[in-house]
N, C-alpha and C positions, 0 to 999 in steps of 0.2 A: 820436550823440545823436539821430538822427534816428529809430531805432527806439522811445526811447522817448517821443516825438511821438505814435508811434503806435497806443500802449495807450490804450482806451478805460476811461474812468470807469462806477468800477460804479453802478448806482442806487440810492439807499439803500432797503432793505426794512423793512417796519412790524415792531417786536418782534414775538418769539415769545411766544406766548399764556403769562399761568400756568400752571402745573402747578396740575392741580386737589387739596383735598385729599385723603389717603388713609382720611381717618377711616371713612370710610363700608367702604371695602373691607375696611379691619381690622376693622371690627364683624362686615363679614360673614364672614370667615374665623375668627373668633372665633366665633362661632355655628356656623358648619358644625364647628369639633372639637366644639362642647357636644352638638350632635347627633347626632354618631359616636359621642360616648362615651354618648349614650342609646340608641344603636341594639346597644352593645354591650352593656348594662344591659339590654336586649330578648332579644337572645340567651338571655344567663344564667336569664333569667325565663321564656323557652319551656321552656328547658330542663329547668326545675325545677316549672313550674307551666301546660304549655301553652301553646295561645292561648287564652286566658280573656279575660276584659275587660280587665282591666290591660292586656294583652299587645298586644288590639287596639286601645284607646286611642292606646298608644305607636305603634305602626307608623303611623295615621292621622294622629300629628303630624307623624314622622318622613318620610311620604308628602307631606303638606303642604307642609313646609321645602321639600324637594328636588323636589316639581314645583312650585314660586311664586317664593317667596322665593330660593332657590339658583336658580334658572334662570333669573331676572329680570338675576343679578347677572353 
């Protein structure tokens, strides 16, 4: 009995933090497919119609997204 005399008591530690929620991340992983699926809708439109304005519209939004908003996240 005298070994365990000699366990020391642990010190109680403060909770672990919430989990924060995920809504945010889901939104944003939600938006990067709606994106993809415009940059594939961009494809199809060079393909048929150049880069014309439409064309460079899109890719300007699509450039947006993923240098701001995506790389924020």
């Amino acid at each position: 009995m005298a070994h365990a005399a000699s366990l020391k008591v642990r010190p109680l530690r403060p909770a672990a933090p919430a989990v924060p929620p995920f809504d945010a991340l889901d939104r944003t992983h939600r938006r990067v497919l709606e994106v993809l699926g415009q940059f594939e809708r961009l494809i199809a439109h060079v393909d048929d119609n150049g880069a014309d304005e439409v064309a460079r519209a899109s890719a300007a939004e699509i450039f947006d997204f993923f240098e701001n908003h995506a790389r924020e996240h």
